[in-house]
Each structure stands twice: as C-alpha cells, then as structure tokens.
DSSP file (Angstrom, degrees, kcal/mol; ACC not computed):
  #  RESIDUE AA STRUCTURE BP1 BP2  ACC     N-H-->O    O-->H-N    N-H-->O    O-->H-N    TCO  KAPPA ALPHA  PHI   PSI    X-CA   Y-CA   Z-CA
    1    1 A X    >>        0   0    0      0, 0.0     4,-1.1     0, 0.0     3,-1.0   0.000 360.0 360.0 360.0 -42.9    0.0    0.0    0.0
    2    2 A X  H >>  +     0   0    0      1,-0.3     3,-2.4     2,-0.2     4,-0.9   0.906 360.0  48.6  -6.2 -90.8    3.2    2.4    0.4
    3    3 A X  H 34 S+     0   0    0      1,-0.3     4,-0.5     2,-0.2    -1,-0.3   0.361 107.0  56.7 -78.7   1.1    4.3    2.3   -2.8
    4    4 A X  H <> S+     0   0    0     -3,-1.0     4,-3.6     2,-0.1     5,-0.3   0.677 117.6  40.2 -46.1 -37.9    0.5    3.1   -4.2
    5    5 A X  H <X S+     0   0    0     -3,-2.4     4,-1.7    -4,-1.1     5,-0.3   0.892 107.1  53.5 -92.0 -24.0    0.6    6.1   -2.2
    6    6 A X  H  X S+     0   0    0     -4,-0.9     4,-1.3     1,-0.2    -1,-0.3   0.757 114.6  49.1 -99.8 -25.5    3.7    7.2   -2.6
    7    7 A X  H  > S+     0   0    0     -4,-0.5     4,-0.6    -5,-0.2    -2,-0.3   0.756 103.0  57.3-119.7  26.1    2.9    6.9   -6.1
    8    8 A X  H  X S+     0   0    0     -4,-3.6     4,-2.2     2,-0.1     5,-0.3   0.750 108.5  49.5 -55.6 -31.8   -0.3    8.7   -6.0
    9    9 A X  H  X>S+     0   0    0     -4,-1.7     4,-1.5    -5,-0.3     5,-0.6   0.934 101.1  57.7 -85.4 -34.0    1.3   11.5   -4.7
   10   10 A X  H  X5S+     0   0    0     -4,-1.3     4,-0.7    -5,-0.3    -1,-0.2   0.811 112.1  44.1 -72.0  -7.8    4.2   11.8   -7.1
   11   11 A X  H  X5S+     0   0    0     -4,-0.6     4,-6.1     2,-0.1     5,-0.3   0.741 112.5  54.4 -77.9 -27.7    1.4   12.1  -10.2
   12   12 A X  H  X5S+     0   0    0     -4,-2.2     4,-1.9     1,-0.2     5,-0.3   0.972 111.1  44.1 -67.2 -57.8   -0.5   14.6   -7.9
   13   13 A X  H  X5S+     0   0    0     -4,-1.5     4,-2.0    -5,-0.3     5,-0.2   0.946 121.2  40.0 -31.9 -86.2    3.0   16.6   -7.6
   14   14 A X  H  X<S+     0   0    0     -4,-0.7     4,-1.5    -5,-0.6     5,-0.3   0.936 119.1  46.1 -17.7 -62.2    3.6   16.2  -11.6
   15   15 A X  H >X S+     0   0    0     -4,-6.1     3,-3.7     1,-0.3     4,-2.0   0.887 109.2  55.4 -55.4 -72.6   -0.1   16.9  -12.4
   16   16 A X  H 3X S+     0   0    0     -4,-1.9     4,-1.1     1,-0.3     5,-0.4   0.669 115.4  36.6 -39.7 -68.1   -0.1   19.8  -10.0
   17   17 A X  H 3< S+     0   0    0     -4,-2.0    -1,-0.3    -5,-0.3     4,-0.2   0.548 108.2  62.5 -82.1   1.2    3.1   21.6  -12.0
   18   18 A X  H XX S+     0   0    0     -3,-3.7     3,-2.4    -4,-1.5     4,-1.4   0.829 111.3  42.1 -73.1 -79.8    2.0   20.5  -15.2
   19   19 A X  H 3< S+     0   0    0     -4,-2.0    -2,-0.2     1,-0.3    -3,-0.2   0.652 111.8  45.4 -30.5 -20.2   -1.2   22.8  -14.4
   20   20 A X  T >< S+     0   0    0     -4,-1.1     3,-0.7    -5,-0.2    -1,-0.3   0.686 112.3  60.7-116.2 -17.7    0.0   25.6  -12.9
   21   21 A X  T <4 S+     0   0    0     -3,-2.4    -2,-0.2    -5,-0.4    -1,-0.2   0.915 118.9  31.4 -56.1 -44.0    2.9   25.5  -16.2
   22   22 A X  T 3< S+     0   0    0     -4,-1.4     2,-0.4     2,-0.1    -1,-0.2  -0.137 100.2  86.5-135.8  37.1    0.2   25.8  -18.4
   23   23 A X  S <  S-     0   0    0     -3,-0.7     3,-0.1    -5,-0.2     0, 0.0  -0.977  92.0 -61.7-128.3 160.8   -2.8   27.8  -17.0
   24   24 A X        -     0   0    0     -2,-0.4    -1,-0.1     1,-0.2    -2,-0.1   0.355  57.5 -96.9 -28.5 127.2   -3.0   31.2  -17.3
   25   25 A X        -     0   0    0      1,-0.1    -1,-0.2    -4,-0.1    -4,-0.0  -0.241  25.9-172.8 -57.8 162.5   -0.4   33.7  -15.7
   26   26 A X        +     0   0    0     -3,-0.1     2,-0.4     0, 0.0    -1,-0.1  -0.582  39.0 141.5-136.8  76.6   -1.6   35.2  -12.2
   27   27 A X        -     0   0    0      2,-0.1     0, 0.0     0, 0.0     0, 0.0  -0.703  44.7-152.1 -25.7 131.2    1.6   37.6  -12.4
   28   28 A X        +     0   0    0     -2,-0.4     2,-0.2     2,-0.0     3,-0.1  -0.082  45.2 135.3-102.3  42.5    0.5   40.9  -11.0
   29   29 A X        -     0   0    0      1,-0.1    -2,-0.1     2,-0.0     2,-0.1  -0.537  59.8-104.4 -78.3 154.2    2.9   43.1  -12.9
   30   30 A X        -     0   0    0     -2,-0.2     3,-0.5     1,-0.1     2,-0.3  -0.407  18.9-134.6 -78.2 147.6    1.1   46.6  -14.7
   31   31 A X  S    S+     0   0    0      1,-0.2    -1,-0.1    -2,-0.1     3,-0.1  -0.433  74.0 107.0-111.8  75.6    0.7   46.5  -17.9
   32   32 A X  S    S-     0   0    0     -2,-0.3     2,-0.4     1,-0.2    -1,-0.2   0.504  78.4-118.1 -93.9 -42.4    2.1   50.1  -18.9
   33   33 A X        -     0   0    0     -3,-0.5     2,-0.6     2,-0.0    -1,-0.2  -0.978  60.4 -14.5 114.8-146.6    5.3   48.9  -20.4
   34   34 A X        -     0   0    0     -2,-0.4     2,-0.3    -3,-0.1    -3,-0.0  -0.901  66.2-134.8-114.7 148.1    8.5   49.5  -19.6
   35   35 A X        -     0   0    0     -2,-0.6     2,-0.1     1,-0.0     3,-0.1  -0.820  26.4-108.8-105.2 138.0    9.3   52.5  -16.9
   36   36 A X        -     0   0    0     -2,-0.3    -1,-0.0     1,-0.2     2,-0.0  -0.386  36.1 -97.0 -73.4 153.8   12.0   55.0  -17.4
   37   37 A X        +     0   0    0     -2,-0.1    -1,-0.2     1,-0.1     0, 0.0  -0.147  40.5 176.7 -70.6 153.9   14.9   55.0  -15.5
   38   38 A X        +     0   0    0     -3,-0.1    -1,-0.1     2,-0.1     2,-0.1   0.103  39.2  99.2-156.0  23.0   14.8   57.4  -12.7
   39   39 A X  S    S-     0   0    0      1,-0.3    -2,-0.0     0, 0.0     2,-0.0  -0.151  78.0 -50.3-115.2-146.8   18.0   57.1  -10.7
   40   40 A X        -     0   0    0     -2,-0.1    -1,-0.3     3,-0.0     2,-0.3  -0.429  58.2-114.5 -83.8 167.8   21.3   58.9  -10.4
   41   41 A X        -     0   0    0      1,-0.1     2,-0.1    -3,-0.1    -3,-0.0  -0.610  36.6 -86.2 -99.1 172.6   23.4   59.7  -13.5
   42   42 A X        -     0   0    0     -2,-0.3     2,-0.5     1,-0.0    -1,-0.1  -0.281  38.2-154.4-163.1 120.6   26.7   58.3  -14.3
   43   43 A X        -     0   0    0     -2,-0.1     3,-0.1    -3,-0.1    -3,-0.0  -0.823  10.5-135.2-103.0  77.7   29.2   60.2  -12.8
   44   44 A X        -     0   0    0     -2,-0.5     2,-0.8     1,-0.1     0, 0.0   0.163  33.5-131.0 -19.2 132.2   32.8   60.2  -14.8
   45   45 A X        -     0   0    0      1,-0.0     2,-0.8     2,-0.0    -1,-0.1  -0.932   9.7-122.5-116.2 157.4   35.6   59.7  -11.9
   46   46 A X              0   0    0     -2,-0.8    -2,-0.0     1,-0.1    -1,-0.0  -0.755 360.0 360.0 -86.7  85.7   38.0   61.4  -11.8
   47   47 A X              0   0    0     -2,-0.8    -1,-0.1     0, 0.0    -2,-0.0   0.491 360.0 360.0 -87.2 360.0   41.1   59.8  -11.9
C-alpha cells in the first residue's frame, strides 16, 4: 500500500506543476510597459 501512495502523490505533484505551467499567468505586474529610469546619473571619476 506504500508504494501506491507514494505513487499517487508523485502524479499529484507532476499533475499539479503541469497545471499551474500551463494555465494562465496570475503575475500581477502593470501592464504600462516598460518605466524610465529614474535614478542617479553616471558620474565620470576622476582619476
């Protein structure tokens, strides 16, 4: 009975990453694009 279970669980695990591989993103990134840079500028040193 072990080794039934042990491989029930290792389809559920498969099945399980099959699914989430191929349903629909749940990302929550904006969909605006890409945002300009907005930090400091490039400062030359001075050697």
């Amino acid at each position: 009975m072990n080794i039934f279970k042990s491989i029930e669980e290792a389809i559920a695990y498969i099945s399980g990453a099959i699914r989430r591989i191929f349903s629909p993103s749940d990302d929550m990134y904006p969909m605006i694009g890409v945002s300009p840079f907005e930090g400091d500028l490039y400062q030359e040193a001075n050697w």
